[in-house]
C-alpha positions in Angstrom: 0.8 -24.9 44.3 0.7 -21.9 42.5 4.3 -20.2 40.8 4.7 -16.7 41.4 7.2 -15.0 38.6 9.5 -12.1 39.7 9.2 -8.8 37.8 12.3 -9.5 35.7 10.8 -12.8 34.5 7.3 -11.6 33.5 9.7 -9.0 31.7 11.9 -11.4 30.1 8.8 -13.5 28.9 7.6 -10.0 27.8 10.4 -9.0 25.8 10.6 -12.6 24.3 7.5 -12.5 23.3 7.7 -9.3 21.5 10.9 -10.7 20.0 9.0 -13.2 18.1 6.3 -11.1 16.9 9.1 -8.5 15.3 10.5 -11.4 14.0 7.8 -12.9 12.6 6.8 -9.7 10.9 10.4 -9.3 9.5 10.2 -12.3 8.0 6.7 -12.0 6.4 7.9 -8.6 4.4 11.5 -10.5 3.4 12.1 -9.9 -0.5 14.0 -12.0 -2.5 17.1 -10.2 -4.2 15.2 -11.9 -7.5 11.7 -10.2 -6.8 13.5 -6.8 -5.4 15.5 -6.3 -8.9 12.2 -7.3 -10.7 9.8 -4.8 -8.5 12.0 -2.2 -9.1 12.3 -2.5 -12.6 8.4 -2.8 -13.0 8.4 0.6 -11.2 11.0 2.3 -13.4 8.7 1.1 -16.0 6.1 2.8 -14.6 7.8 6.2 -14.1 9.3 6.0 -18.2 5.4 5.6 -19.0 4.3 8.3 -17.4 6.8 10.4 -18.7 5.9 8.7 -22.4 1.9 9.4 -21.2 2.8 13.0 -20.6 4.9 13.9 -22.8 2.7 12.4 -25.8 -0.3 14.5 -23.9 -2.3 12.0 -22.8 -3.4 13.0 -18.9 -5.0 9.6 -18.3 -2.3 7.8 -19.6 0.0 9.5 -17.1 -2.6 8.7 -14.1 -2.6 5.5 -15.0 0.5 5.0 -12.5 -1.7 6.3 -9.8 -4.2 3.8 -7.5 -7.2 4.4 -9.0 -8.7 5.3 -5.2 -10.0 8.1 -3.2 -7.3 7.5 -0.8 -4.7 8.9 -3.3 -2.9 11.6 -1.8 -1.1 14.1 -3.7 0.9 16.9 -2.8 2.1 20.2 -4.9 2.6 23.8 -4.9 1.5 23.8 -0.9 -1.7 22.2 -1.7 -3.0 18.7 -1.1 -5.1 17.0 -3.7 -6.8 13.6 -2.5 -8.4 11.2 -4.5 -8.0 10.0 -8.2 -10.9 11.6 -9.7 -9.7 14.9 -7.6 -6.2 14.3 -8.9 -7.2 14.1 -12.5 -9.7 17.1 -12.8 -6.2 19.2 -11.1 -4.6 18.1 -14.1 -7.5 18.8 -16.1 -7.8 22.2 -15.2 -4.3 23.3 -15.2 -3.7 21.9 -18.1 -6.9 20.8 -20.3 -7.9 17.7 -22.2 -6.6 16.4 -25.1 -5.2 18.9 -27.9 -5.5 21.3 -24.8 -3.0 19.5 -22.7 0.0 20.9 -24.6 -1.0 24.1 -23.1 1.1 24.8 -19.9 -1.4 27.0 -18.3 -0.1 27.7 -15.1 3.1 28.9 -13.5 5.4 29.3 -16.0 3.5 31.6 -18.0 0.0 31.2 -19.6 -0.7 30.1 -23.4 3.0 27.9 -22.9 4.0 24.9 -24.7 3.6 22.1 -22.3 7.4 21.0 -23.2 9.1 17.7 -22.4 9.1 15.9 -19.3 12.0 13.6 -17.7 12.1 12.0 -14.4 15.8 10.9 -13.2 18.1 10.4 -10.6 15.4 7.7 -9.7 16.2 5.9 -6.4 13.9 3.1 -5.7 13.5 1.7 -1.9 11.1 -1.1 -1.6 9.9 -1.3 1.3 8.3 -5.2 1.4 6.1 -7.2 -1.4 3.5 -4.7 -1.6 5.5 -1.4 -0.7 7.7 0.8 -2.2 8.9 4.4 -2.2 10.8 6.2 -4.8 12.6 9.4 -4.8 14.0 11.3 -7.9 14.1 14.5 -9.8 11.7 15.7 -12.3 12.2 18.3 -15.1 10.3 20.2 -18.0 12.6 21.5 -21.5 10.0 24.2 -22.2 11.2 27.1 -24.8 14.7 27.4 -23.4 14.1 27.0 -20.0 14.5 23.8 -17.7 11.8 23.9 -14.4 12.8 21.2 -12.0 11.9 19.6 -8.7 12.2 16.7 -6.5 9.4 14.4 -6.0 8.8 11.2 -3.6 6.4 8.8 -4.5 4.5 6.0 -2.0 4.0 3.2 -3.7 1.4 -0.1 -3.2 1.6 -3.2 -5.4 -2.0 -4.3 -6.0 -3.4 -6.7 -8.2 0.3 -7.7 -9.4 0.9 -4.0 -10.3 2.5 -1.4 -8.9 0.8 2.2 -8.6 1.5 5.4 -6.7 -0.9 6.2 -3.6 0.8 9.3 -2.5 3.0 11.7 -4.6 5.0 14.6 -3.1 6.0 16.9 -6.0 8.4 20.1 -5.1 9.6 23.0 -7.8 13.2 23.9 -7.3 12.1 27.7 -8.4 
């Protein structure tokens, strides 16, 4: 003999169901309190390099913090740069290479010092073992004046490291 189920069962088997999948997907991205303080120091350490990186003028070294990938993403000034390599010559060409990099060359005036950068007000969210975003303010001392901005970064931990796949920059001016 065959069982017929009402409508409310089949949708109380339903929702059980689904239940246990969200569950079980909850409880696969769980992070430790131990591995969550650790994560988001390792990306503080990250952001104080880049600041280092940039402000010693070496480009690459700041890049390092990005996912070396063409699915990068970054977005500034109303434009959208994807990729690393794409991400990289921006730099290049708004800033230069090497001795050239402490050249600001773009909006704040051309022929400028490059100044100091300094990320803060950092606030770190991660997400689950491999995900993270982080939200702060960035800012350039540059002959007496102080650019700033707000910037959210995506980040993925790959390879045991952490690396930002998709930056959204903002200028406050």
């Amino acid at each position: 003999m065959t069982k017929i189920l009402s409508a409310p069962t089949k949708i109380s088997g339903l929702i059980a169901a689904a239940a246990i999948l969200l569950l079980a997907a909850c409880a696969s991205s769980r992070v430790s309190p131990s591995a969550r303080a650790a994560d988001e120091a390792a990306i503080l350490a990250l952001l104080e390099a880049q600041d280092v990186a940039w402000n010693e003028g070496d480009i690459e070294g700041f890049m390092a913090g990005y996912l070396r990938s063409p699915d990068l993403r970054f977005a500034s000034g109303g434009n959208i740069t994807r990729g690393w390599d794409e991400t990289l010559a921006r730099y290049k060409a708004r800033y230069g290479t090497g001795a050239e990099m402490g050249r600001y060359k773009a909006r704040y005036g051309t022929g400028a010092e490059m100044g100091t950068l300094t990320t803060s007000d950092h606030e770190i969210e991660i997400l689950s073992a491999d995900a993270a975003i982080a939200h702060g303010k960035w800012q350039l001392d540059w002959q007496g004046k102080q650019p700033w901005g707000l910037y959210t970064l995506v980040l993925r931990k790959t390879d045991g490291a952490w690396r930002i796949v998709s930056d959204t920059t903002t200028a406050a001016q």
